[in-house]
mmCIF file of the N, C-alpha and C atoms, coordinates in Angstrom:
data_MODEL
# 
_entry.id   MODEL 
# 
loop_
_atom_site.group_PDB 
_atom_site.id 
_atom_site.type_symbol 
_atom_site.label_atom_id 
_atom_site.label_alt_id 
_atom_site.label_comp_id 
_atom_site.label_asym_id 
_atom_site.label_entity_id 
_atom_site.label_seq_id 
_atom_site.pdbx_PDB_ins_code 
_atom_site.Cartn_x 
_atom_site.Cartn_y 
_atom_site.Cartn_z 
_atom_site.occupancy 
_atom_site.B_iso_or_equiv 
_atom_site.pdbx_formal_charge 
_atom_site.auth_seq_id 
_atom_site.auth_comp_id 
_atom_site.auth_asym_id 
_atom_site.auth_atom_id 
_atom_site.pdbx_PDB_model_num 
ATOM 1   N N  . UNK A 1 1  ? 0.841   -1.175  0.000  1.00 0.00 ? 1  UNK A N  1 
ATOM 2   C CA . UNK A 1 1  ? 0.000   0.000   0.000  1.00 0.00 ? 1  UNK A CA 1 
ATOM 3   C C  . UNK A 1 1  ? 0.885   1.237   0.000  1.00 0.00 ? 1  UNK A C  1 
ATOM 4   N N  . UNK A 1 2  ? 0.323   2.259   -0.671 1.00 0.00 ? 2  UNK A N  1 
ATOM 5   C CA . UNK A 1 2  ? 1.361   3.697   -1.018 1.00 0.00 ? 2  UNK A CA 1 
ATOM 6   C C  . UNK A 1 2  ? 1.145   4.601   0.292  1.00 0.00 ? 2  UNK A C  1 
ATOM 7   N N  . UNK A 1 3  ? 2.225   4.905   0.521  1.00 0.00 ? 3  UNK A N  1 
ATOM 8   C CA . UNK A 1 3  ? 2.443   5.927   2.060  1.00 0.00 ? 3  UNK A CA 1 
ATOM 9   C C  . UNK A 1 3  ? 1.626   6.365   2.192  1.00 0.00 ? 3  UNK A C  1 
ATOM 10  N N  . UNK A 1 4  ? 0.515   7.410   1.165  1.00 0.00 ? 4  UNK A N  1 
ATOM 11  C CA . UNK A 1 4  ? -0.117  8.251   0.982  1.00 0.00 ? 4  UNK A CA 1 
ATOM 12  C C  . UNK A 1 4  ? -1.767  8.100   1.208  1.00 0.00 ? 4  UNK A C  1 
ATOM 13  N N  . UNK A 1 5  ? -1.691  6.531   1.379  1.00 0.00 ? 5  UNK A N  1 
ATOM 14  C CA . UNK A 1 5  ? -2.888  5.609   1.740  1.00 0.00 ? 5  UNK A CA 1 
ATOM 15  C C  . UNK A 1 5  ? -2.583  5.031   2.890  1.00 0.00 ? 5  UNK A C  1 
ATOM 16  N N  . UNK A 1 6  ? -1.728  5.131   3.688  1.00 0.00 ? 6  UNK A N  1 
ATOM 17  C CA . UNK A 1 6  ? -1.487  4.246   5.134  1.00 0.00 ? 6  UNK A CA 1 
ATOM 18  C C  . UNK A 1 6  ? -2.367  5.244   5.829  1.00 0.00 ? 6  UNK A C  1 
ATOM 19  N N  . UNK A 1 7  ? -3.322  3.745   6.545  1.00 0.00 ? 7  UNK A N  1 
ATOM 20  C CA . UNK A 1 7  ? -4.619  3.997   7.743  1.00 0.00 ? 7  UNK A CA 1 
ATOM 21  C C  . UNK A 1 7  ? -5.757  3.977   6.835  1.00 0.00 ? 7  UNK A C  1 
ATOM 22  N N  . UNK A 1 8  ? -5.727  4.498   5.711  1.00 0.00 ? 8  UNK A N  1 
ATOM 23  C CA . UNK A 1 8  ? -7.277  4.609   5.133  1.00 0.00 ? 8  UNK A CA 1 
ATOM 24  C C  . UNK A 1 8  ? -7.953  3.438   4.835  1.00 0.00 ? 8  UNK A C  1 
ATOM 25  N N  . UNK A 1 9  ? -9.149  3.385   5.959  1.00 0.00 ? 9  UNK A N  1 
ATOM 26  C CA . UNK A 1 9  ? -10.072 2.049   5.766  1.00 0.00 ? 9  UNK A CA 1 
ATOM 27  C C  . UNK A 1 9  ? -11.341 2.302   5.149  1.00 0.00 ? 9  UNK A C  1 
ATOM 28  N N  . UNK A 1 10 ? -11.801 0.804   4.743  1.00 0.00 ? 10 UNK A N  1 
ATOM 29  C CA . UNK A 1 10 ? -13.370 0.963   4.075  1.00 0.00 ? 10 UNK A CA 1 
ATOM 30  C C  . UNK A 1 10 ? -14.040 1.012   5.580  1.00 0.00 ? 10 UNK A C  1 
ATOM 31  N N  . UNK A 1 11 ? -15.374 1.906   5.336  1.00 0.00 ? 11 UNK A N  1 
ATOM 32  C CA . UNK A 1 11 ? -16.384 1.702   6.537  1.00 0.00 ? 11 UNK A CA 1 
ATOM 33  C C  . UNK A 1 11 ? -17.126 -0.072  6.015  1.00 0.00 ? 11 UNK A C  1 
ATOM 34  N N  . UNK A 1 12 ? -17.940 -0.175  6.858  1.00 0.00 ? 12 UNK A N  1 
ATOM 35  C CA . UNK A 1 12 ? -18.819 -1.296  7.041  1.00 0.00 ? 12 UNK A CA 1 
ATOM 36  C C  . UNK A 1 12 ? -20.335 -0.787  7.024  1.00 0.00 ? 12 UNK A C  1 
ATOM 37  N N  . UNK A 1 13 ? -20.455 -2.226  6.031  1.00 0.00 ? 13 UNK A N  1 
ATOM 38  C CA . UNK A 1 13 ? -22.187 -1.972  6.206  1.00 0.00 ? 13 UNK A CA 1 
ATOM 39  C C  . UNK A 1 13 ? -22.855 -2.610  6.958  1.00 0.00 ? 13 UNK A C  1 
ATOM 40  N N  . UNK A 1 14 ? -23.535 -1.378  8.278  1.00 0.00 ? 14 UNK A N  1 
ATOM 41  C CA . UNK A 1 14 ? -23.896 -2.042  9.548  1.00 0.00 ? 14 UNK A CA 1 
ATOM 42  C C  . UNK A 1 14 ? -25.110 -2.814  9.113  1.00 0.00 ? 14 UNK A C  1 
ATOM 43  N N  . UNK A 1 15 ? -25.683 -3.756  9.984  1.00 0.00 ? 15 UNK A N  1 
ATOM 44  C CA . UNK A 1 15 ? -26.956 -4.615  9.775  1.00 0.00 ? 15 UNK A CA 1 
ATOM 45  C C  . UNK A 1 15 ? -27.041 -5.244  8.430  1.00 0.00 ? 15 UNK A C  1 
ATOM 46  N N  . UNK A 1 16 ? -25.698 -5.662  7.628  1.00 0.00 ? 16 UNK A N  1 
ATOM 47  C CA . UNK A 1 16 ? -26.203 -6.029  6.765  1.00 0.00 ? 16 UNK A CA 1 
ATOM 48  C C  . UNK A 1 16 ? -25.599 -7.497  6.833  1.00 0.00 ? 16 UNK A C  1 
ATOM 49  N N  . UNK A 1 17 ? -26.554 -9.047  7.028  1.00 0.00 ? 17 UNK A N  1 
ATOM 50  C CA . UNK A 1 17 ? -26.152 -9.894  7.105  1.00 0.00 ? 17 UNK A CA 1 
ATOM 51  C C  . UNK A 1 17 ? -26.022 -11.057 6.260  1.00 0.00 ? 17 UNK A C  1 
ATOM 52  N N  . UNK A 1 18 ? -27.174 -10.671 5.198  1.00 0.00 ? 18 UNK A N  1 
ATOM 53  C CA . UNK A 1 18 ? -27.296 -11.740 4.020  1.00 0.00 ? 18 UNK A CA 1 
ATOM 54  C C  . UNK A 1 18 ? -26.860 -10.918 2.737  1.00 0.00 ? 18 UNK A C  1 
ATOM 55  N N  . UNK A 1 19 ? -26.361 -11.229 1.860  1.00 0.00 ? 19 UNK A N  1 
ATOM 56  C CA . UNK A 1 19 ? -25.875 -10.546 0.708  1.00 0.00 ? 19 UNK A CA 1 
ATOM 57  C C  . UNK A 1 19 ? -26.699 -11.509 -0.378 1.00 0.00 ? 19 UNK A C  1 
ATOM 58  N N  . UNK A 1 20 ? -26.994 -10.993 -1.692 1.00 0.00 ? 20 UNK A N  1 
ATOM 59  C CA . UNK A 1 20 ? -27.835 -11.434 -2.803 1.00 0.00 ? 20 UNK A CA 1 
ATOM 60  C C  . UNK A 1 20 ? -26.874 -12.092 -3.566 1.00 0.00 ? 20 UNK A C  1 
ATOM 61  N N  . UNK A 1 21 ? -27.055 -13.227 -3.804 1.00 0.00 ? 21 UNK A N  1 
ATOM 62  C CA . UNK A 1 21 ? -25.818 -14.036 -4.894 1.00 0.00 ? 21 UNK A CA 1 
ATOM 63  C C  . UNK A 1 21 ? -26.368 -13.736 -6.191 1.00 0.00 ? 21 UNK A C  1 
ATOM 64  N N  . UNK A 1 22 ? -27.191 -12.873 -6.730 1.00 0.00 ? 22 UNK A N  1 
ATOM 65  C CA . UNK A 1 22 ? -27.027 -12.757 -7.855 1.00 0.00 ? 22 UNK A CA 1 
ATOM 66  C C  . UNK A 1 22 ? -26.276 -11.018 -8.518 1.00 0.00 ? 22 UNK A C  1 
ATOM 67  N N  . UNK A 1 23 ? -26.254 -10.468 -7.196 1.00 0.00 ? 23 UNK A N  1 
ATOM 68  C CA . UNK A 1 23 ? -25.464 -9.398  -7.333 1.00 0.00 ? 23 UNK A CA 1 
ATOM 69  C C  . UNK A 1 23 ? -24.088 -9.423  -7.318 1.00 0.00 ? 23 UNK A C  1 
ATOM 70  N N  . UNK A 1 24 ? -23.094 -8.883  -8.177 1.00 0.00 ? 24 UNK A N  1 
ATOM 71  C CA . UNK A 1 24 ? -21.601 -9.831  -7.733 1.00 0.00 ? 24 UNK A CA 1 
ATOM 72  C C  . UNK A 1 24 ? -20.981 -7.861  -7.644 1.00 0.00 ? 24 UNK A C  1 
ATOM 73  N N  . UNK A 1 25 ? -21.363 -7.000  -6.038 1.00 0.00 ? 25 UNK A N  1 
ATOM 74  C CA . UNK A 1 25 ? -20.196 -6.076  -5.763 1.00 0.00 ? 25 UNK A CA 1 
ATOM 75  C C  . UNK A 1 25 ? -19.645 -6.579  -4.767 1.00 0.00 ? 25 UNK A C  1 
ATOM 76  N N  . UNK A 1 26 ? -18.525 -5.711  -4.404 1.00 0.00 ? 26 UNK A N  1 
ATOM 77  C CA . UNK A 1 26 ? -17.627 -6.372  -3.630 1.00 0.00 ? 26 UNK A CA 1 
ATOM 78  C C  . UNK A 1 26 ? -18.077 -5.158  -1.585 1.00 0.00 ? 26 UNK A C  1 
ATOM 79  N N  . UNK A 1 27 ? -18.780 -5.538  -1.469 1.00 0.00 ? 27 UNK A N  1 
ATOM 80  C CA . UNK A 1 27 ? -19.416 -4.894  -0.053 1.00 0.00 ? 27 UNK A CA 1 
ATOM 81  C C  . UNK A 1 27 ? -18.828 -5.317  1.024  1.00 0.00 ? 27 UNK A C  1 
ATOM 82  N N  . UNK A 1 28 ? -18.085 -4.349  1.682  1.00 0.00 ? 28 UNK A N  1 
ATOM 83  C CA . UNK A 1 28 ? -17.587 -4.877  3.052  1.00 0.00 ? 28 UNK A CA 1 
ATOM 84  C C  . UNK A 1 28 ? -18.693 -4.988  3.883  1.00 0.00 ? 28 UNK A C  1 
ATOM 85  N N  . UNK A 1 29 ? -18.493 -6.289  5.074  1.00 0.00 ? 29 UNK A N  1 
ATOM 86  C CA . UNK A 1 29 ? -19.185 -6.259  6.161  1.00 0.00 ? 29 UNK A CA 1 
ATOM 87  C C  . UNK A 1 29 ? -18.558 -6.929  6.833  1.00 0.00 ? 29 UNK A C  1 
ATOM 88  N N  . UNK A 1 30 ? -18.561 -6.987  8.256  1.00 0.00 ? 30 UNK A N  1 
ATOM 89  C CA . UNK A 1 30 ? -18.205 -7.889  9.481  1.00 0.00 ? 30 UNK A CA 1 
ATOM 90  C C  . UNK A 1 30 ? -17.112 -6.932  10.205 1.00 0.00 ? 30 UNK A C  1 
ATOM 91  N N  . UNK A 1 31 ? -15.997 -6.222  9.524  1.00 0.00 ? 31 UNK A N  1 
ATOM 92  C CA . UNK A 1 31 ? -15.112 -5.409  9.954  1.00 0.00 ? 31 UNK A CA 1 
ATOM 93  C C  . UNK A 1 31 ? -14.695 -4.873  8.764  1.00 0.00 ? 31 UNK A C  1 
ATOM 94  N N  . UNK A 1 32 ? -13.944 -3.707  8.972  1.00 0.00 ? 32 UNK A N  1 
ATOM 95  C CA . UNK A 1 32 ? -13.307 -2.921  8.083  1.00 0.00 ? 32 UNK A CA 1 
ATOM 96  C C  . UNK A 1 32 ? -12.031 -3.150  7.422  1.00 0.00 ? 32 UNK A C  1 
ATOM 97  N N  . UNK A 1 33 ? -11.398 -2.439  6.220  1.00 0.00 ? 33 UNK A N  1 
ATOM 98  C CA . UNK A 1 33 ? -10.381 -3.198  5.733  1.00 0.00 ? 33 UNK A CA 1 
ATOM 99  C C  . UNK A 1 33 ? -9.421  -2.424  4.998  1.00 0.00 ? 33 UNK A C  1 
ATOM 100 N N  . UNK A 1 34 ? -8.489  -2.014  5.248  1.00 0.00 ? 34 UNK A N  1 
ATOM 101 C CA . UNK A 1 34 ? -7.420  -1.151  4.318  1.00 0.00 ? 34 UNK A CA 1 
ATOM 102 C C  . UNK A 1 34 ? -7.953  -1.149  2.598  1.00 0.00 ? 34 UNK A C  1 
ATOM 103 N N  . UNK A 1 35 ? -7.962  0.129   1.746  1.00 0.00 ? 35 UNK A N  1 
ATOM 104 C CA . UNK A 1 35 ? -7.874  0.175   0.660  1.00 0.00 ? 35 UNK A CA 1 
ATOM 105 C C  . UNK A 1 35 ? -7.701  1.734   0.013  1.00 0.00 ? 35 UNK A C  1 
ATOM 106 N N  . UNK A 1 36 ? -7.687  1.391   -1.065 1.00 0.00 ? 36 UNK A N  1 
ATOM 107 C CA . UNK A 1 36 ? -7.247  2.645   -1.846 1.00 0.00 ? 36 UNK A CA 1 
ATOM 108 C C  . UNK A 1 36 ? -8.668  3.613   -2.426 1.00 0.00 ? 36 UNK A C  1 
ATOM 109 N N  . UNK A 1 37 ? -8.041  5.062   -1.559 1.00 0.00 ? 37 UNK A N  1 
ATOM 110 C CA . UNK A 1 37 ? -10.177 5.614   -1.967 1.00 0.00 ? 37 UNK A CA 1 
ATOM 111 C C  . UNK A 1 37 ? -9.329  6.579   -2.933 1.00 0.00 ? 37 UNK A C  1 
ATOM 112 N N  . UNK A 1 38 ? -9.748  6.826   -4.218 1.00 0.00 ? 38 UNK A N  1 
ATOM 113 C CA . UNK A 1 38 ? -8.979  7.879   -5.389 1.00 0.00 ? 38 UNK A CA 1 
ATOM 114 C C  . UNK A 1 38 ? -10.079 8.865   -5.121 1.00 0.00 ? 38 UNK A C  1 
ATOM 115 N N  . UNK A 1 39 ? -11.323 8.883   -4.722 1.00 0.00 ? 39 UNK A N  1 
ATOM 116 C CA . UNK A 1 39 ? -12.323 9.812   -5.020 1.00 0.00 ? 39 UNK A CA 1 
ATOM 117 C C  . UNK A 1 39 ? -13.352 9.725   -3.790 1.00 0.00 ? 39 UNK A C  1 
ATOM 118 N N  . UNK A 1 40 ? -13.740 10.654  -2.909 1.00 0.00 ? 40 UNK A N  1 
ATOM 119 C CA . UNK A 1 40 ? -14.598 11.045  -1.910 1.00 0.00 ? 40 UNK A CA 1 
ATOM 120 C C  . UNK A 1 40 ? -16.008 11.922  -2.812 1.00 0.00 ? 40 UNK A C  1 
ATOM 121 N N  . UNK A 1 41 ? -17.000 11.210  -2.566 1.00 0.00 ? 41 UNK A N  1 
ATOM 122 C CA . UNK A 1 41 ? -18.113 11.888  -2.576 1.00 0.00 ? 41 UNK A CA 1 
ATOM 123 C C  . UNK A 1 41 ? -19.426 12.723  -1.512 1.00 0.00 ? 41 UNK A C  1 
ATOM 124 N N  . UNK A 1 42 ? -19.833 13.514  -1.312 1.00 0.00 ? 42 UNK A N  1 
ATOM 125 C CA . UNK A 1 42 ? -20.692 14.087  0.500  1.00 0.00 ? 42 UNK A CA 1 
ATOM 126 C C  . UNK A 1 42 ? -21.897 15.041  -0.639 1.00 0.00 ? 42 UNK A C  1 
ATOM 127 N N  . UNK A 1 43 ? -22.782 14.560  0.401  1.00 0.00 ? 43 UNK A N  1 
ATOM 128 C CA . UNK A 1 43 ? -24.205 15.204  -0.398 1.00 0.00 ? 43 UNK A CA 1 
ATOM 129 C C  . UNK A 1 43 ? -24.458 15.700  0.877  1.00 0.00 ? 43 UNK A C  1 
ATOM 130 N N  . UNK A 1 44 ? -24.825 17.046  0.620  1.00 0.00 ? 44 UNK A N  1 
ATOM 131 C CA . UNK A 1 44 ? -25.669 17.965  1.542  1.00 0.00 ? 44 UNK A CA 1 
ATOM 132 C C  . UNK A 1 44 ? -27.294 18.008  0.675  1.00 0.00 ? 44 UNK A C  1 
ATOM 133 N N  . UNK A 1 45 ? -28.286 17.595  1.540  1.00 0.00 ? 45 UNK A N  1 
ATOM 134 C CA . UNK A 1 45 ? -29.780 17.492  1.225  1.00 0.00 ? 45 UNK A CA 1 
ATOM 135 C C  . UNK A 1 45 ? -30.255 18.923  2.044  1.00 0.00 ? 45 UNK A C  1 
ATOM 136 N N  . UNK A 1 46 ? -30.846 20.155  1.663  1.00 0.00 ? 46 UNK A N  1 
ATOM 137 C CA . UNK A 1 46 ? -31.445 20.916  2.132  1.00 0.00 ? 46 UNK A CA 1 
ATOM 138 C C  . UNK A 1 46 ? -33.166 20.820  1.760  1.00 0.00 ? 46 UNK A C  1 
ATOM 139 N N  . UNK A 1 47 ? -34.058 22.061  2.876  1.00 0.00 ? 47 UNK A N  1 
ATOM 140 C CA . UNK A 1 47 ? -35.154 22.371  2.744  1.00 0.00 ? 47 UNK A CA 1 
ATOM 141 C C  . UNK A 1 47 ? -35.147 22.815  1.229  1.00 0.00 ? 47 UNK A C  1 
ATOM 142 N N  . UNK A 1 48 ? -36.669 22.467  0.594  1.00 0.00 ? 48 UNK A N  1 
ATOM 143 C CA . UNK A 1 48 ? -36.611 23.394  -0.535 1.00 0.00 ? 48 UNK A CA 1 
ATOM 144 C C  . UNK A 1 48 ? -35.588 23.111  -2.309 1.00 0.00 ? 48 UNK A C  1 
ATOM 145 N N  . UNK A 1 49 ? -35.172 21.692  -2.118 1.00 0.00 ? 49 UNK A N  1 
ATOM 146 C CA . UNK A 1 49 ? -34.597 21.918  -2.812 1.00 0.00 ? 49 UNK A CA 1 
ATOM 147 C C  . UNK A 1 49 ? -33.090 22.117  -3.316 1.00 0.00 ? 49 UNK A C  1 
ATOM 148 N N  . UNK A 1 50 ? -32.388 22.716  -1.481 1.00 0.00 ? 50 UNK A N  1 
ATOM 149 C CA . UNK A 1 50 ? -31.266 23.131  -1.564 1.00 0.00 ? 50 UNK A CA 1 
ATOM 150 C C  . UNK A 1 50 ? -30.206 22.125  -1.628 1.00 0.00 ? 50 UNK A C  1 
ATOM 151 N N  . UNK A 1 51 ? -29.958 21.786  -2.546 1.00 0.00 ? 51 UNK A N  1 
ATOM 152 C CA . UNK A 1 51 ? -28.514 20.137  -2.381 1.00 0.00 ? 51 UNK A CA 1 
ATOM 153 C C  . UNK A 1 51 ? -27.626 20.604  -3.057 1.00 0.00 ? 51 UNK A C  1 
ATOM 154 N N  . UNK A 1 52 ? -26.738 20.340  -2.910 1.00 0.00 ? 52 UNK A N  1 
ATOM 155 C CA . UNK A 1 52 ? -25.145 20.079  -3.293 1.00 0.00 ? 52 UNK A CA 1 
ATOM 156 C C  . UNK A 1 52 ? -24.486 18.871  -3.060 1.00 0.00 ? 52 UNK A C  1 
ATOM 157 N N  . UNK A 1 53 ? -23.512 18.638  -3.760 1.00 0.00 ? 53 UNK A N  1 
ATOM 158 C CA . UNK A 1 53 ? -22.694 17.500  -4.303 1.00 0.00 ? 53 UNK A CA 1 
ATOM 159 C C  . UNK A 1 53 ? -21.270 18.086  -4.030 1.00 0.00 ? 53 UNK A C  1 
ATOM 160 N N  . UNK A 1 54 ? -20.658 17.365  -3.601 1.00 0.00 ? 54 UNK A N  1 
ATOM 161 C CA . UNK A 1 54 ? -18.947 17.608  -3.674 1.00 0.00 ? 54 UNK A CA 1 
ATOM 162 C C  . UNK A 1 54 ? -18.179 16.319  -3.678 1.00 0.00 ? 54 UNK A C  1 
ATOM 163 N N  . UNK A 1 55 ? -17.315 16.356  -4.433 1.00 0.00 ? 55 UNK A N  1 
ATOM 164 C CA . UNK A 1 55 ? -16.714 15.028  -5.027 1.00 0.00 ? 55 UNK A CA 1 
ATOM 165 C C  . UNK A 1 55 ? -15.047 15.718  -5.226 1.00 0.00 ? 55 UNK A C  1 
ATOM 166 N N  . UNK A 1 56 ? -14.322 14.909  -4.146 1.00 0.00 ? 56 UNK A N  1 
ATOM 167 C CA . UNK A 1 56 ? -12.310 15.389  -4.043 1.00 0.00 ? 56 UNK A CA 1 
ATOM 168 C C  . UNK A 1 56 ? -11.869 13.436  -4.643 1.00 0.00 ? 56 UNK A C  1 
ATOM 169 N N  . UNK A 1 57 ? -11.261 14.162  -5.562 1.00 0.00 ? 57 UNK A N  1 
ATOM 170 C CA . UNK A 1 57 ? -10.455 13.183  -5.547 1.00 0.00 ? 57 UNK A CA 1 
ATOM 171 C C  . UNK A 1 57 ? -9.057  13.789  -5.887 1.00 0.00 ? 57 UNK A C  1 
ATOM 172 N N  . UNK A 1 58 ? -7.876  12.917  -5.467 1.00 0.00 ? 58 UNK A N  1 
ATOM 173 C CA . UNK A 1 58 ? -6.986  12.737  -5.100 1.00 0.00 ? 58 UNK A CA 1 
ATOM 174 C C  . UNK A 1 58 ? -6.242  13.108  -6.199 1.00 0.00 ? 58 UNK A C  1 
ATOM 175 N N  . UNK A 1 59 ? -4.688  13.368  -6.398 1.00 0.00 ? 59 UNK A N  1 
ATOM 176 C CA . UNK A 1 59 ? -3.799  13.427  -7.275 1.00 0.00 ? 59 UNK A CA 1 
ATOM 177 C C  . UNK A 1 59 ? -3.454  12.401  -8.184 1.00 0.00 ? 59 UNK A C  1 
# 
């Protein structure tokens, strides 16, 4: 793993215990796990309409 990624873990998807075998993503659950994030996405939902999107990704 690149220096620049040491510590960065996937979160977990809480309560989720059965997974669909006909779906094939790759979903963490049970604990978390080192990997490489190139791109962060955060949605702000306002009254009215008001949302925004912001999306950083990395060098």
């Amino acid at each position: 793993m690149s220096e620049s990624y040491a510590g960065v873990v996937s979160a977990i998807n809480a309560n989720l215990d059965t997974l669909d075998p006909g779906i094939d993503l790759d979903i963490v659950t049970k604990a978390a796990r080192p990997c490489r994030i190139d791109a962060v996405l955060s949605t702000s939902l306002g009254f009215g309409g008001q949302n925004a999107v912001l999306v950083l990704q990395g060098p």
